[in-house]
N, C-alpha and C positions, 0 to 999 in steps of 0.2 A: 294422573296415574299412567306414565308410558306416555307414547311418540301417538297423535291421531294423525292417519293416513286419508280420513274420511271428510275434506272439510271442501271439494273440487265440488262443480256441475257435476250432473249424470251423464255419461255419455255412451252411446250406444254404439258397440264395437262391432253389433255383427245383429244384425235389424232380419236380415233374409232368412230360409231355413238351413238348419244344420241337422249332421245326426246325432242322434245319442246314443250309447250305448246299452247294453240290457241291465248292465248294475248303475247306470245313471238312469235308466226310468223306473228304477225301482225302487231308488232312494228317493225321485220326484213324486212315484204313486204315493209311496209312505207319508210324506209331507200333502201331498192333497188330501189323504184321508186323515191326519191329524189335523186340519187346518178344517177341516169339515166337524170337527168331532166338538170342535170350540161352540159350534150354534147348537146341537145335538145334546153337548152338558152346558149349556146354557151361561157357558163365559163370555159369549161376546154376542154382540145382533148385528145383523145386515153385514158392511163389509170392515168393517172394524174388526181391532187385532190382525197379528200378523204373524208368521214363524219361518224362522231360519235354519239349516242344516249345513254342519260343516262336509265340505268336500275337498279333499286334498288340499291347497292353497287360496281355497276360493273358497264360495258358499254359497246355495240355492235358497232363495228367499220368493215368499208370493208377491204376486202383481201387485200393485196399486189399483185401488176401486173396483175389483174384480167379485165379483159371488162366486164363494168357494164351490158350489154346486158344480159351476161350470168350467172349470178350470181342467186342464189338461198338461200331462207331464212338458209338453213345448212351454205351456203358460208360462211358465217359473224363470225367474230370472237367474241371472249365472254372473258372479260379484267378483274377480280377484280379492284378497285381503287386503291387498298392497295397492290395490287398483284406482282409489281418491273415489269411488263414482264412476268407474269404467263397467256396463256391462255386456251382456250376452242377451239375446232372446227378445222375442215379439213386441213384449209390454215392458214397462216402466215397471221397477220394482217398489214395491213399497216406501212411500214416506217417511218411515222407520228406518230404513237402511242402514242409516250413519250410528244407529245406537246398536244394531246387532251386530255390525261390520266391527265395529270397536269393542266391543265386546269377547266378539272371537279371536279378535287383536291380543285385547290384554288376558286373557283366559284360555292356556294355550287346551287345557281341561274340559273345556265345555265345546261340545258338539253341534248341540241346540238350541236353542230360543226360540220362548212364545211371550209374546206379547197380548194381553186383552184386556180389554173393559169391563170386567166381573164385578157387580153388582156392590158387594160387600169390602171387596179390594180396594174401590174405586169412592167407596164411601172413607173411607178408614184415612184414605187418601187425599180427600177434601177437608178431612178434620186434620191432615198433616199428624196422623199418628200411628208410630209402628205398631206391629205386632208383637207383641210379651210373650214371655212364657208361657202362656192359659194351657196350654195342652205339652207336652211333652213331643209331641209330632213337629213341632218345630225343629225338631233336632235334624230332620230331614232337610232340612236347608242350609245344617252347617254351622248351626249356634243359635244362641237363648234371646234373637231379635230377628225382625224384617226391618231393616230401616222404612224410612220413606222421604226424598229426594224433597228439596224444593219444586217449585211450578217453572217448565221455559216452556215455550211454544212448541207444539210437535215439530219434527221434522229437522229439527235447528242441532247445530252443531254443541249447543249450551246444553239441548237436554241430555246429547249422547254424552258428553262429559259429567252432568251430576247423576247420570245412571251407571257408570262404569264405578264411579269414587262411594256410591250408596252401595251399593251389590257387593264394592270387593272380593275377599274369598266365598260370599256366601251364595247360595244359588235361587235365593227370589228379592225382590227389593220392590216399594211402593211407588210408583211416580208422581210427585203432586197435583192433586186435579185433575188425574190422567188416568189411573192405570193401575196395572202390575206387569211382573216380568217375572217368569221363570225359568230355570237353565237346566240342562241335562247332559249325560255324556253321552244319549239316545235322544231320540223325538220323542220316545215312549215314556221316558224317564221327564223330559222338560214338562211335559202334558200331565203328566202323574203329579209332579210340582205343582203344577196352575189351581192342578183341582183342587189339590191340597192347600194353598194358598188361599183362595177363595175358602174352603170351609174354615180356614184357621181365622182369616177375617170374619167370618159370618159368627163364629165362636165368642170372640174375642167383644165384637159389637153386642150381641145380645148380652155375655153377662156382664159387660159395662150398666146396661139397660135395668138389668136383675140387683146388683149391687158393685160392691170394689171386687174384682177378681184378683182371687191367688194369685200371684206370678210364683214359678218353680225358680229352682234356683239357680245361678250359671252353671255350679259346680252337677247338680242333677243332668242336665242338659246338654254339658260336654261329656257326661260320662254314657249319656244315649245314643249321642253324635259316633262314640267309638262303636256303643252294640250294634249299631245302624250298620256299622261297614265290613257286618259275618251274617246279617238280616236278606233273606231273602234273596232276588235276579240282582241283585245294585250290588251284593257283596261280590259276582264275577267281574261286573263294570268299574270295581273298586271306588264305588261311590259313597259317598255316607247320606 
């Protein structure tokens, strides 16, 4: 799906300090206190998970191996789109990079990405099986499934490719033995997603457990996907 510009080394353009501006550390604060908020709702542990925000041509993504605790608006790394692995800033960006850099590639829509290891997600995802219909709140994601990806190794240019082709138009998708991902035209909206993600998997798994679960129907599910986009703060973001 589309040209990957992400497949180069990392390389650091600018290692020393620079400044930032007052609406670039305030879209860095925003992301350190969502990126904190992952261990807080109990999506991910220790330095696991990761999120990105889009910035004009580029995008600010957290460290590599960092505790979110500690982290400071300099922390953050600073990606061109176009860049293969070029960055900005102190630390190394996340191991993830190449899947959120492609992502905002092909997604000119999406603003955000979070990435984490949610418990339920991450199960659903070792059994290699989407998410159904069980709830009607899936509609929030853009239609009546969550795919879920085959397994590649983190970090690899293979998983940023079968996450971009799983996800498509939709805004969460499973990663094989890995994960989940959810997308936003906000930080506040991709995080909204995660949570919602993970309870859709926690859902989905126990009434597996319980019996055969309802699945709703497509036609139900796109007709929620339209109410979703006059519903609430996402109806001004034109989100569904």
């Amino acid at each position: 799906m589309g040209v990957f510009a992400s497949r180069g080394p990392l390389v650091n353009r600018a290692s020393q300090c620079y400044l930032l501006s007052m609406q670039d550390i305030e879209l860095r604060q925003q992301l350190i206190a969502q990126a904190r908020s992952l261990t807080t709702l109990g999506l991910t542990q220790g330095t696991s998970g990761n999120l990105s925000a889009r910035v004009g041509d580029a995008m600010l993504i957290t460290p590599s191996g960092v505790a979110y605790e500690t982290l400071t608006p300099a922390s953050l790394a600073l990606m061109p789109l176009d860049g293969g692995g070029a960055f900005e800033g102190p630390l190394k960006p996340s191991s993830e990079w190449r899947f959120h850099l492609d992502i905002l590639r092909a997604r000119p829509d999406v603003r955000a990405v979070v990435h984490a290891h949610s418990t339920y997600a991450t199960v659903l995802s070792i059994l290699r099986r989407p998410i159904k219909a069980v709830h009607y709140m899936i509609a929030a994601f853009g239609g009546p499934e969550i795919a879920c990806t085959d397994y590649a190794p983190f970090g690899t240019q293979e998983l940023s490719e079968l996450v971009v082709e799983g996800l498509g138009p939709r805004h969460g998708v499973l990663l094989g033995n890995h994960g989940m991902i959810a997308t936003g035209a906000t930080l506040e909206q991709a995080m909204h997603r995660a949570v919602e993600l993970e309870t859709l998997a926690r859902q989905s798994y126990l009434a597996g457990l319980a019996g055969a679960p309802v699945i709703l129907p497509d036609d139900e599910i796109m007709r929620c996907v339209e109410r979703f986009k006059s519903y609430g703060p996402q109806a001004q973001e034109g989100e569904a």
